[in-house]
C-alpha positions in Angstrom: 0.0 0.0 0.0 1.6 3.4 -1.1 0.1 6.4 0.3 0.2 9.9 -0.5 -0.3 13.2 0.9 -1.7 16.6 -0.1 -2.7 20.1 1.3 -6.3 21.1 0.0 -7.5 24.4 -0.1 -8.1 25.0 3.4 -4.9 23.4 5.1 -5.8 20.1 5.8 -3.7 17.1 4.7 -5.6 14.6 2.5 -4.3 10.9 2.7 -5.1 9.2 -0.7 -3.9 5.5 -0.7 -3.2 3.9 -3.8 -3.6 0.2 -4.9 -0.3 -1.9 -6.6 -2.2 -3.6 -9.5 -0.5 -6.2 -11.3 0.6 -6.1 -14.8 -0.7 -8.1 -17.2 0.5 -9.8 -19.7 -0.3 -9.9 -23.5 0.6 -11.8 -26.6 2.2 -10.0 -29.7 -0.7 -9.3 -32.7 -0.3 -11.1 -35.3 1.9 -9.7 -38.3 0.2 -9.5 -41.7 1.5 -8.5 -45.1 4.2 -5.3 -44.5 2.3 -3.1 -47.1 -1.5 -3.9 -45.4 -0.1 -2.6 -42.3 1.8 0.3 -43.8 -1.0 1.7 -45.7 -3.1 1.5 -42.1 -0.6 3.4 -40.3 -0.7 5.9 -43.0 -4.9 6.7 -43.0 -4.5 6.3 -39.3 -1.8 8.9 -38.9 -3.9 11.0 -41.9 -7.1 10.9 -39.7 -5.6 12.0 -36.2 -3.7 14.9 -38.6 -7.5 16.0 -39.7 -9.0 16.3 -36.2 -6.0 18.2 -34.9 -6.4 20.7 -37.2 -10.0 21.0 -37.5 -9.9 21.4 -33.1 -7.5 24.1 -33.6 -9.9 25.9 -35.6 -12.9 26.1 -34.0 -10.4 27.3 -30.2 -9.1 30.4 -33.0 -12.7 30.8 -34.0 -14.0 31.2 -30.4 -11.4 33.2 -28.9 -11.7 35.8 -31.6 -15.0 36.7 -31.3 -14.0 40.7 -30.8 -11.9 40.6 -33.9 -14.8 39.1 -36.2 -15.0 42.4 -38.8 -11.4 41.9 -39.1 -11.0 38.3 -39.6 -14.2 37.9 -41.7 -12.4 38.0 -45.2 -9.4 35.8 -43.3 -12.0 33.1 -42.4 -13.7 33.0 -45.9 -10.3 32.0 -47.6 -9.8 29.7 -44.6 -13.3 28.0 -45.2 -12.4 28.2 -49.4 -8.9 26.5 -48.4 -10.9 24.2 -46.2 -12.7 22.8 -49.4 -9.9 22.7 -51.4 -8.4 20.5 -48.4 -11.1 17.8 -48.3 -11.4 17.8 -52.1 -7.4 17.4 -52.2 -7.9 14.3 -49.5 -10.6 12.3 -51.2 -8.2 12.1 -54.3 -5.2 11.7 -52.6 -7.0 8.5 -50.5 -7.3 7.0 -54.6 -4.0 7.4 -55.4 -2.7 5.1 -52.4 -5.5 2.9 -52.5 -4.1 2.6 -56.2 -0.5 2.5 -55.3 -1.8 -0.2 -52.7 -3.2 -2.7 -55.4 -0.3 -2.2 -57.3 2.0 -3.2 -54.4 -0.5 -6.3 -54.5 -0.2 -7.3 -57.8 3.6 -6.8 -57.6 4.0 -9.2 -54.6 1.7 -11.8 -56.1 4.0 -11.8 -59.5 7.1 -12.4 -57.4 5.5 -14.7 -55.5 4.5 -16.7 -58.6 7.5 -16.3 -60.1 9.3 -17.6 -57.3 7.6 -21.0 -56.8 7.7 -21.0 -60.5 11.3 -20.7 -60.9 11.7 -23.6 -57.3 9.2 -25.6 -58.7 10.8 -25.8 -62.1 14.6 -26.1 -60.7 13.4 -29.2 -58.3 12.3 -30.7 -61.4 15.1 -30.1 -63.6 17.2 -31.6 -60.5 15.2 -34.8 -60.5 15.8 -35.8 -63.8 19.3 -34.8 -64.2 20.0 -36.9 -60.6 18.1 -39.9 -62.7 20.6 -39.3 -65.4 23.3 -39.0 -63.6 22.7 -42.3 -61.0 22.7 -44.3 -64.7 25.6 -42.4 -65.3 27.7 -43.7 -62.5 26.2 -47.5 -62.7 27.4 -47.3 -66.0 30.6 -46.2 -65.2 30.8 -49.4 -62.9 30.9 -52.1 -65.9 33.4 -50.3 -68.0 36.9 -51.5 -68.4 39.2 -52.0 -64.8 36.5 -49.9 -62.7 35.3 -52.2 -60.5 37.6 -52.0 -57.3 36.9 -55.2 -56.0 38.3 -56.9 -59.6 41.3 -54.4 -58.9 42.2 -56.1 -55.4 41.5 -59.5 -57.0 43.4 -59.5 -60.3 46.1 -61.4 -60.4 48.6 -62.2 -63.1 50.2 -66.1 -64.4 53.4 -64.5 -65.3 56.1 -64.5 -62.6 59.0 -61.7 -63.4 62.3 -62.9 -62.3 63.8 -60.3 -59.8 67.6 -60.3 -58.4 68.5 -58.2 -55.6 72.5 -58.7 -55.8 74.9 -55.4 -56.9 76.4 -58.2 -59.7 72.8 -58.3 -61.8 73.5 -54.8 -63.5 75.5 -55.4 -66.0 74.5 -56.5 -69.7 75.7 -59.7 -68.7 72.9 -59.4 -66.4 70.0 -58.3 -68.3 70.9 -61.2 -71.0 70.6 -63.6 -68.2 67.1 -61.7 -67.0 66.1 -62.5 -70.5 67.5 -66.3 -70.7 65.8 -66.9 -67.2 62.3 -65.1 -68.2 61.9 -67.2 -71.3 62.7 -70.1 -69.1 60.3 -69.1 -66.2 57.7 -68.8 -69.4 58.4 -72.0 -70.0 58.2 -73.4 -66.8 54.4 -72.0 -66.1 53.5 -72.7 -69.5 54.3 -76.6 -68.6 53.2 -76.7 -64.9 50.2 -74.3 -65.0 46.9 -75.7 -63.8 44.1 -75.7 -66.3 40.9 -76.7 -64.0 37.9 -78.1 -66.5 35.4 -75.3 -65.0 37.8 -72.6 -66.3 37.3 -72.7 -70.2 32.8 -72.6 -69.1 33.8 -69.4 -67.2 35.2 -67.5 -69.2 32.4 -68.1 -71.8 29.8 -67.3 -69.2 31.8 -63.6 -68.0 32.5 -62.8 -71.2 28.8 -62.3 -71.7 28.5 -65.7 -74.8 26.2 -67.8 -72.7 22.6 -66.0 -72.3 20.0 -66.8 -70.9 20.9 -68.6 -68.0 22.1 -67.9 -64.6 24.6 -70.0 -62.6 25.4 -71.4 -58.7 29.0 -72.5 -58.8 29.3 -74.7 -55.3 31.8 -76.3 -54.3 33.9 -77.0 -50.4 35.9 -74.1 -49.3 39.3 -73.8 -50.6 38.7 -75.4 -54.2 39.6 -72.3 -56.0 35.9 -71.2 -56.4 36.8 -67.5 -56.4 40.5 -68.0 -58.0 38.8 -69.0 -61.2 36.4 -66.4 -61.2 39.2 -63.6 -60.8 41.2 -65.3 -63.8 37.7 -65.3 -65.8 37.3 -61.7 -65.0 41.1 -60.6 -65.6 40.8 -61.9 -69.2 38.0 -59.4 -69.7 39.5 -56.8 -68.0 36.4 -56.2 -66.0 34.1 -55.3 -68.5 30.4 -55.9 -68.1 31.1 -57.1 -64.6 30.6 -56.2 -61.3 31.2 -58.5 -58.3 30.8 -58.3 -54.4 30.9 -60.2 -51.5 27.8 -61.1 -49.6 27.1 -60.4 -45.9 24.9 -62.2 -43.0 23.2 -58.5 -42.6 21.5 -57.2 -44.9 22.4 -53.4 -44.5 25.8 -54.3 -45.1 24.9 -56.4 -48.3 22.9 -53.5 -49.4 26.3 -51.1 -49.4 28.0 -53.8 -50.8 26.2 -54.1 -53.4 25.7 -50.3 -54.1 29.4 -50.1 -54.1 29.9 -52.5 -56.6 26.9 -51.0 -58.9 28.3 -47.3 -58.3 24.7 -46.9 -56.4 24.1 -44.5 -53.9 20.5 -45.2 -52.7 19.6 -41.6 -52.8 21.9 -40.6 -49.9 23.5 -38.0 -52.0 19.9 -37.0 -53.1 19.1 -33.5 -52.0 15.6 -32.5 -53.6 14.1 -32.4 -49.8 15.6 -28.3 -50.3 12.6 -28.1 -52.8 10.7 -30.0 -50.6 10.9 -33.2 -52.3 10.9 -36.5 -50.2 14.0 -38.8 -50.9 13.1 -42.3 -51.6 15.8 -43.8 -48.5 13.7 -43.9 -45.9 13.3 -47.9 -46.2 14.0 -50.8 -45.3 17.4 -52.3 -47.4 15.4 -54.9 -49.2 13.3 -52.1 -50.6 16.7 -50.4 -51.0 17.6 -54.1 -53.0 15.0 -53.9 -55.0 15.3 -50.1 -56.3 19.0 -50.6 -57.1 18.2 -53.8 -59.4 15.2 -51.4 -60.8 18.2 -48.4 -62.0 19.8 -52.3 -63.3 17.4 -53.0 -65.3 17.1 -49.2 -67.2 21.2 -49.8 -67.7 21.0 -53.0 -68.7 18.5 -52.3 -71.4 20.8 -49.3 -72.6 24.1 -51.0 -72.4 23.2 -54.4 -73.9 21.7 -52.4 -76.9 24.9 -51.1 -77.3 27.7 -54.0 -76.3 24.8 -56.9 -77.7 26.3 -58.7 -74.2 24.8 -59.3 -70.8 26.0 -57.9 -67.9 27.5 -59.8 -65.5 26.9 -59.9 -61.2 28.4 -61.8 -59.3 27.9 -62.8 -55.5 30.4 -64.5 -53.8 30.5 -66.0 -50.3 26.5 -66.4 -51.0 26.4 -69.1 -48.0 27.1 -65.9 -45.8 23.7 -65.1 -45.8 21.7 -66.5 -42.8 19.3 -69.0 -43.3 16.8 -67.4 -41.2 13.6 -65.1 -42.5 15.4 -61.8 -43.8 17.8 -64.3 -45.5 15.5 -66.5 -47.1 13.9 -63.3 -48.7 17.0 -61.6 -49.9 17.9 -64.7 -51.3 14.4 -65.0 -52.9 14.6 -61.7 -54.0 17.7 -62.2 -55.6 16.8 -65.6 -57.1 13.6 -63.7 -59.1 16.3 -60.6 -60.0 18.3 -63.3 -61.8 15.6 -65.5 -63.6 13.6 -62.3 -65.0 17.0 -60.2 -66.2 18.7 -63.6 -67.3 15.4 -65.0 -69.0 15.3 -61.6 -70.5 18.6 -61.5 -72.0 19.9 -58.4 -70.0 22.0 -59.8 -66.7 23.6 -63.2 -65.9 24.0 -63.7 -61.9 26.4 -65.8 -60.2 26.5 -67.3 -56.7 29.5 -68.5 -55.2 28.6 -70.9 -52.2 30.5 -73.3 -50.2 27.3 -74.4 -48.3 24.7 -76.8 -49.7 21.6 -74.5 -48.3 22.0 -72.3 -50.9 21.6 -74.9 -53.7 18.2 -76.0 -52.0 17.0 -73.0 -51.5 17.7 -71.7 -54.8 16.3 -75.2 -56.4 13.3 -74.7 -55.4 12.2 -71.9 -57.6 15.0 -72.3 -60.1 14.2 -72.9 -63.6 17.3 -71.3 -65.3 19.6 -72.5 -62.8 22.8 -74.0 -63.6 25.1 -75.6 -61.3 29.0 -75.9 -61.7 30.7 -78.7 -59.0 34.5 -77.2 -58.2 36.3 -80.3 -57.0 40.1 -80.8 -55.7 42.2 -81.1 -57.9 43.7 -84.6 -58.9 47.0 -85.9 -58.3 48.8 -84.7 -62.0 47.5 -81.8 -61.3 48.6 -81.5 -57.5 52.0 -82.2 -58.8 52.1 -79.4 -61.0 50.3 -76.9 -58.7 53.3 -78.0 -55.9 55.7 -77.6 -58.7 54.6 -74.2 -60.2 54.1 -72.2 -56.8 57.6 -73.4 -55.4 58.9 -72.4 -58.9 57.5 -68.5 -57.7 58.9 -68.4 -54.1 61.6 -70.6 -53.6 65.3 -70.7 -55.9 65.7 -73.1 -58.4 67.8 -75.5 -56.6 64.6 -75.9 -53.9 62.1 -77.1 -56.6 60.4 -80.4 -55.6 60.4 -83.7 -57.2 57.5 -85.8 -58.2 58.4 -87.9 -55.4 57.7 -85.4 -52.5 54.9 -83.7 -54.5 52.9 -87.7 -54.9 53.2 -88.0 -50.9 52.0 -84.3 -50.3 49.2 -85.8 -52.2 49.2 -88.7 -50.0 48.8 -86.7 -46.9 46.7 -83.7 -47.6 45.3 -84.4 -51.1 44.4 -82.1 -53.6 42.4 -78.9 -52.4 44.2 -75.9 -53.2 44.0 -74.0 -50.2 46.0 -76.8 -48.3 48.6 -76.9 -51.1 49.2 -73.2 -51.6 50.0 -73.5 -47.3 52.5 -76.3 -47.8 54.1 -75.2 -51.1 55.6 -72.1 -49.2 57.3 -74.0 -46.4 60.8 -75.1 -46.3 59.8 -78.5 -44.6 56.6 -79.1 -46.8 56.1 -82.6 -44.8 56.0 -81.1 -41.7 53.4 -78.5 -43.1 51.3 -81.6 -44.2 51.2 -83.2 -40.7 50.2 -79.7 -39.0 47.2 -78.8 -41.4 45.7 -82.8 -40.7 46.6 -82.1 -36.7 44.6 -78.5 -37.0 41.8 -80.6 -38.9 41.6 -83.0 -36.0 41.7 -80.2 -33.6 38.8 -79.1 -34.9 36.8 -81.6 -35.1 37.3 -82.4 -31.6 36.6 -78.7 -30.3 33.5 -79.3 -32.0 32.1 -82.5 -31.9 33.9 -83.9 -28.7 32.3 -86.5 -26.7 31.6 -86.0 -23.1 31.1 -89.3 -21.8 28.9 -90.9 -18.8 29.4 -87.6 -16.9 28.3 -85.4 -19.0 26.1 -82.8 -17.6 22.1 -82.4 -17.9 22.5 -79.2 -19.0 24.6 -79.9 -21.9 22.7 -82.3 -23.6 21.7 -80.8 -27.0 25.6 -80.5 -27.3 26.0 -84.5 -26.6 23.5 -85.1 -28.9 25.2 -83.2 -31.5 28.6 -84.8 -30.7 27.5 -87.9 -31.0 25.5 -87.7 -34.0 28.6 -87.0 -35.4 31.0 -89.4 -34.2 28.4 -92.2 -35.7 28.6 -91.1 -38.9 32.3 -90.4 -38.5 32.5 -94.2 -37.5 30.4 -95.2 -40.7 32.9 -93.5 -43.3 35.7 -94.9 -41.3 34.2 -98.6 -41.7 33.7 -98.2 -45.1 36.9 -96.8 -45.8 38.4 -99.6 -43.9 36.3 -102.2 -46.1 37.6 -100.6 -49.5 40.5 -102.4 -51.4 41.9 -99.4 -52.5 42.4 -97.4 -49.4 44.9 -94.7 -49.9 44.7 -93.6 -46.2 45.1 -96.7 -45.2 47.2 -98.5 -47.6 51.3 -98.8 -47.5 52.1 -99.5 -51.0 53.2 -96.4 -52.0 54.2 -97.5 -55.4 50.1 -97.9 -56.6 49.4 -94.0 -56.6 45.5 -93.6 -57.7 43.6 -90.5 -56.8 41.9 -90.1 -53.5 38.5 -90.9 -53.8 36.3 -90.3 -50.1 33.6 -92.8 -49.1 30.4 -90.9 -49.0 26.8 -91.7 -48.6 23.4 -90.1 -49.6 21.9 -87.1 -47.8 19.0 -89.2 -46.4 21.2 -92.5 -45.7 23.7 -90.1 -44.2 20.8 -88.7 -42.1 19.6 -92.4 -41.3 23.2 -92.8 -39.7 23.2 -89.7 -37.3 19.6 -90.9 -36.3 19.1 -86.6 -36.8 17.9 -84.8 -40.3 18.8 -81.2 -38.5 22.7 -81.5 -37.8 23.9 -82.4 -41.4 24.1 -78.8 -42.4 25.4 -77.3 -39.6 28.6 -79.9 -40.3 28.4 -78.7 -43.8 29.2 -75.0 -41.8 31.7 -75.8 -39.7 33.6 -77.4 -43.1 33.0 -81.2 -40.9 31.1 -83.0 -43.3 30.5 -81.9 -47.0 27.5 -81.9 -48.8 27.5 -81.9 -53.1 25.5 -80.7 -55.8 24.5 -84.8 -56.2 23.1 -84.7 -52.3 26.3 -86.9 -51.2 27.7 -86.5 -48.1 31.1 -87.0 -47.3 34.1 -86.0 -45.2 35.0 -82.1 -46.3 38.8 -83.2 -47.2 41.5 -85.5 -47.2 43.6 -84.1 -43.9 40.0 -84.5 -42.4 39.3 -88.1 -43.5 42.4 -88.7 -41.8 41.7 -87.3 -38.6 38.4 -89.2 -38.5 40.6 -92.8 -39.3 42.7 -91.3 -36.5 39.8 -90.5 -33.9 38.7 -93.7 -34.5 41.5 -96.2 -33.9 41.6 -94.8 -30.5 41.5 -96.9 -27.1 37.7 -97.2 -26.3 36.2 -94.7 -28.5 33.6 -97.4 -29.5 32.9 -97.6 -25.5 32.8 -93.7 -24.7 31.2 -93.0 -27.5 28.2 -95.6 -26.3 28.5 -93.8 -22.7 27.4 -90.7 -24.4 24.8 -92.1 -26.0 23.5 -93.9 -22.8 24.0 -90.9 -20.5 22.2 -88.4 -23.5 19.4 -91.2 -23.6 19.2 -90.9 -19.2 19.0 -87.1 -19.8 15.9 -88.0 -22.0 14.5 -90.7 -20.0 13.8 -88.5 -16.7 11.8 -85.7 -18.4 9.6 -88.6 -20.2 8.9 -91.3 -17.5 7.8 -91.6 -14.3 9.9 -93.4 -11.4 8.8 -95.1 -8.1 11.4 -94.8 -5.3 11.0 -98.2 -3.0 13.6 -98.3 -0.5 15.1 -101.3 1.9 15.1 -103.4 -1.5 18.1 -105.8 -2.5 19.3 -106.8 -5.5 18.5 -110.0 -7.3 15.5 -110.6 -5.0 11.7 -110.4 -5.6 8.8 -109.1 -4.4 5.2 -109.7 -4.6 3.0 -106.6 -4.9 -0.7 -107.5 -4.1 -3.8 -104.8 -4.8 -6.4 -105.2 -3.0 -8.4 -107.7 -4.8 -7.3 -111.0 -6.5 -4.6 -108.7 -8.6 -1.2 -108.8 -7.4 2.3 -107.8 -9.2 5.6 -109.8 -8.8 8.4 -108.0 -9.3 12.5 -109.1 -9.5 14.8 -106.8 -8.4 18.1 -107.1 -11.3 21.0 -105.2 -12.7 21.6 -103.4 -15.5 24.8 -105.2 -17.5 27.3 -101.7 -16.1 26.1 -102.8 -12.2 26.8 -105.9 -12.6 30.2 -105.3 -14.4 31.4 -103.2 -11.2 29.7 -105.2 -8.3 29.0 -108.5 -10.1 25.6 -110.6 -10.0 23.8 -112.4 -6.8 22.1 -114.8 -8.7 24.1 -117.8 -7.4 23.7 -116.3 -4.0 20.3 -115.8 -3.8 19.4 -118.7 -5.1 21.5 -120.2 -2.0 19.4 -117.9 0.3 16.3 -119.0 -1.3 17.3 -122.6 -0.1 18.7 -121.0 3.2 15.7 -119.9 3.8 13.3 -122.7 2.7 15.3 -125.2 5.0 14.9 -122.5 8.2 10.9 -122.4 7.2 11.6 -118.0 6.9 9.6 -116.3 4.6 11.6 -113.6 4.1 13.1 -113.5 0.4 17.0 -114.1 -0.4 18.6 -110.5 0.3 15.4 -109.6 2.6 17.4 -109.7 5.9 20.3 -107.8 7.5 22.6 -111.1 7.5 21.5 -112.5 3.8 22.4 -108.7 2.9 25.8 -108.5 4.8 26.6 -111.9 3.3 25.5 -110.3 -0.1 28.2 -107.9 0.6 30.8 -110.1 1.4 30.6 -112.1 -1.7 30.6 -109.0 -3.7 33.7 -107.7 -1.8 35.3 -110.3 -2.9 36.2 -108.6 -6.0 35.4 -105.7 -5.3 39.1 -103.9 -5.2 39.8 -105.1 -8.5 36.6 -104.1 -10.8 36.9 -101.3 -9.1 40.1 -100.3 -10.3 39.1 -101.7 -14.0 36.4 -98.9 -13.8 38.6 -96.2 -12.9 40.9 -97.0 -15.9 38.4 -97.4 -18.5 36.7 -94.0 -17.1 39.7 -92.3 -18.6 38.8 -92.1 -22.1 40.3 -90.1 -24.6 39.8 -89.3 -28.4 43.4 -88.0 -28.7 46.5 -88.2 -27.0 47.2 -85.5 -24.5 50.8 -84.9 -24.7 51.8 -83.3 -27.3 54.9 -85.5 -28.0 52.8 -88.7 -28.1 50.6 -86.7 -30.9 53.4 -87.1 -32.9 53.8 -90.3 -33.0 50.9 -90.1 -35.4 53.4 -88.4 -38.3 55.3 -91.6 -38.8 52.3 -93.4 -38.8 51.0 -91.2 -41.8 54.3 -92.2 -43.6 54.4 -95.5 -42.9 57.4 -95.4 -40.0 59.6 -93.6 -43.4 60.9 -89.8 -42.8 60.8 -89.7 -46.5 62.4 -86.2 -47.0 66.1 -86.3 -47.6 68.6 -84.7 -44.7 69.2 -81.9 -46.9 65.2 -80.5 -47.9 64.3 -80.5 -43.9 64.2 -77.7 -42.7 66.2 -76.5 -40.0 64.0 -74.0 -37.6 60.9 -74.9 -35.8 57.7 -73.4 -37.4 59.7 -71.2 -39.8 57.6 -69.8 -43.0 58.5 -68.5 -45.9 56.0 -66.7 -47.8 57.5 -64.6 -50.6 61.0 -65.0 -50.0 63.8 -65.9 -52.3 66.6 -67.4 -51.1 69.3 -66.8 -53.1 72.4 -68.6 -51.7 
């Protein structure tokens, strides 16, 4: 409260209080068009200016009264100007109504114009960014663009190199040329012409239409090697190739990198309000990339009269879940419509039989092409021709060495390109077939009796395995011509692997599930024929090896029991009867004229470790007829303690029989007994002379020369 004071007239003081309101507050007007509110202000400000004057006026008129003779002739041009005044507003209230419509009319144009000019640049935008996204793709299939083909190349040729001062000379560079036409020769004779090669380069060249292909085959055959060599003798025209991917956002860049496709990331018609199409999922994304295909492929293949060529590799990378099954789908109708139509011939690389039966269902321009190891000729000159390229002259192999490489590891090229670049190749042999077996048995081990409840989906897997592991080794073992087995080293035939049909293969495992998730973990194999068999030689060996140990047959029926326990107790119902002895019986009587009789015996593993009552009870039985009892042969405390004794009679020894065959192994443990398994592999013979083994533990040489 805020008071204040005052003196009125006569003297007294006045008090007048005065209330604190509050302030209120307000939200701003809204703003319209800046010439609207301009012309307002103006005929507001006009009509304050009008009563201003016409008040000052009528105060001179007033207070002038006593001067009217004088001012009569002043008033009557002031009431003339006053007419001349109004007539003058009225016409000048036209002109900026007039200038206001003009304004009006000017904004609108630019207005128009504007959006015109936007509208008209967004559009011209859109169909030059169309242009240009064919522009790029088309980029991607000319000549030694594609970057993945640029990593991949390779070359046949082998340049000699010297790195000694003494090479400079012209001596030297007449020597360079001697040894070059030599080293020509050399490949020329040694290089490895696989059978698949001559159909691939027909079908990447773009002369087989009409078709699209699955070439499948175990990993390490040379799948993508002969794909490369296809594509270098084209110089990567008309193709395009990428690697696929378990996610599919990652296959979706993948394959926009190999189609120079952006998706529309780069796309920037949302500045005239335009919605990009990216804002999807990356099958749609899949599906719009092989849509710009299609408008290339139609272009370029009018031009070039050849196909373009895609080609997956690693397709088995794709999970064979739901979003893999359809990108897969998806891809499969991509390659029948463009390859029916003439305009795009797709390849899959897979090492995985899935693929193929995935892809077989709907296929009905698929081709398949089988990649196999090679055989032993041509081991001998793969050997030959990459120890040619890293090692001197004096350390090329004979056909000796190279036939028992083949021996050992057989003829996949992924094993032979590891052992070719190691001074003791032998040794490299036995250390790929011990890293097979490791495998293997990291896997697919065995547990055992005492394997744990909780584990038994992995038991079931192990053993499934071991039993048809044990089925190739028996018929491998039955075969004449076994060159794992056999010691004549003089018959030298090429490795051919027992296998069995898919369904008899599944018949063994006593499982239809497991078979392809061996064929992942490069176990088992599956081909394009539905046979199964081991994935390679080093692993066929392993398996004979697994197999020939001490009990195997014994822990691997422990497993099998203990995984068929696990099963029992969440299937059946038990009755717990205690106070009952072994080898007696019982009579169980309902009430009525039903009764049960039931004989207490052993299953064959109790009676390997405490041994049978039989002949005892039957003595009791007699026992205890002569004394008249009615008890039954173990019933009592002293037929049970006598029970006991006879059964401690040799007791101490199956005992200690159970505690050795409890310790079971698949392998040895020590490493140094493992090795006693590399003589065995050469029949008890070293076989490499003193002078080609190599000195150092574990060395490697990769790309080095030796030049002493």
């Amino acid at each position: 409260m805020i008071t204040l004071r005052r003196l009125n007239a006569v003297g007294t003081r006045i008090v007048v209080p005065k209330t604190c309101f509050k302030q209120f507050h307000y939200t701003l007007r809204r703003q319209f068009n800046p010439i609207v509110e301009n012309f307002l202000n103006d005929l507001k400000e006009e009509g304050e200016d009008d009563k201003k004057s016409n008040k000052s006026r009528r105060l001179n008129s007033l207070g002038n009264n006593d001067r009217n003779d004088h001012n009569n002739e002043r008033n009557n041009n002031n009431n003339y100007n006053d007419g001349e005044d109004n007539g003058g507003d009225s016409s000048g209230r036209f002109d900026r109504f007039k200038s206001f419509l003009m304004k009006c009319l000017e904004t609108i144009g630019i207005t128009i114009s504007s959006v015109g000019i936007l509208a008209g640049a967004g559009f011209l935008y859109h169909r030059f960014y169309g242009y240009h996204v064919l522009y790029k793709m088309d980029k991607a299939f000319d000549k030694g663009e594609d970057p993945a083909a640029q990593i991949a190349m390779h070359s046949k040729t082998h340049a000699h190199t010297s790195n000694s001062e003494d090479d400079k000379g012209d001596q030297s560079k007449n020597n360079d040329k001697e040894d070059g036409d030599h080293n020509h020769n050399l490949i020329q004779d040694f290089w490895v012409d696989r059978p698949q090669q001559k159909l691939l380069d027909e079908i990447i060249s773009g002369k087989i239409i009409g078709r699209y292909f699955l070439i499948i085959g175990e990993k390490g055959t040379g799948k993508t090697s002969l794909i490369m060599e296809a594509m270098k003798k084209v110089n990567g025209l008309n193709v395009c190739i990428f690697d696929a991917h378990a996610d599919p956002e990652i296959f979706r860049l993948r394959l926009g990198k190999a189609l120079n496709f952006t998706f529309s990331e780069d796309y920037i018609g949302s500045l005239f309000s335009i919605r990009g199409p990216r804002d999807t999922t990356a099958l749609l994304d899949i599906e719009r990339a092989f849509s710009k295909l299609e408008e290339l492929a139609i272009n370029r293949v009018a031009k070039t009269k050849r196909p373009l060529v895609m080609i997956i590799n690693n397709a088995h990378l794709i999970k064979e879940n739901e979003e893999g099954v359809k990108l897969l789908e998806l891809l499969q109708q991509k390659a029948e419509a463009l390859s029916g139509a003439g305009l795009l011939t797709m390849i899959f690389n897979s090492d995985d039989y899935w693929v193929y039966e995935k892809l077989k269902q709907l296929g009905t321009r698929l081709e398949l092409i089988n990649v196999r190891d090679l055989n032993r000729k041509e081991t001998v000159n793969a050997l030959k021709f990459i120890r040619h390229r890293f090692f001197p002259k004096d350390r090329v192999l004979n056909d000796a060495v190279c036939n028992k490489v083949y021996d050992l590891i057989g003829g996949r090229p992924q094993h032979i390109t590891q052992v070719a670049r190691h001074n003791d190749i032998v040794k490299a042999c036995h250390e790929i077939i011990d890293r097979e077996k490791t495998w293997y048995l990291n896997q697919c081990g065995l547990l055992g009796s005492g394997m744990d409840d909780d584990v038994m989906e992995s038991g079931k897997f192990s053993s499934s395995a071991m039993l048809l592991m044990r089925e190739f080794v028996e018929m491998d073992r039955q075969r004449a011509d076994s060159l794992i087995l056999s010691k004549d080293n003089s018959n030298q035939h090429d490795h051919y692997l027992p296998e069995l049909p898919l369904w008899r293969a599944r018949q063994v495992m006593t499982r239809a599930d497991y078979i392809q998730r061996y064929d992942n973990l490069n176990i088992f194999t599956i081909d394009s024929e539905s046979r199964v068999r081991a994935d390679s030689v080093p692993m066929m060996r392993a398996f004979h090896e697994i197999a020939s140990q001490p009990h195997f047959d014994e822990l691997l029926e422990d497993t099998m029991d203990r995984v068929a326990d696990i099963e029992s107790l969440g299937r059946t119902r038990e009755i717990v009867m205690k106070d009952l002895n072994m080898g007696s019986e019982y009579l169980w009587k309902k009430y009525g004229p039903a009764e049960l009789k039931m004989t207490m015996l052993k299953s064959a593993k109790t009676k390997d470790v405490h041994g049978d009552f039989t002949e005892f009870n039957n003595a009791a039985n007699e026992k205890g007829s002569h004394s008249g009892s009615s008890g039954v042969g173990l019933g009592n405390d002293n037929s049970a303690g006598a029970g006991i004794g006879v059964d401690n009679g040799n007791s101490n020894d199956k005992i200690e029989d159970d505690d050795d065959e409890e310790e079971l192994y698949l392998e040895d443990i020590d490493r140094k007994d493992s090795r006693k398994w590399w003589k065995r592999r050469m029949n008890d013979q070293l076989f490499v002379p003193e002078k080609d083994r190599h000195a150092k533990e574990g060395d490697l040489d990769l790309n080095r020369v030796n030049e002493d």
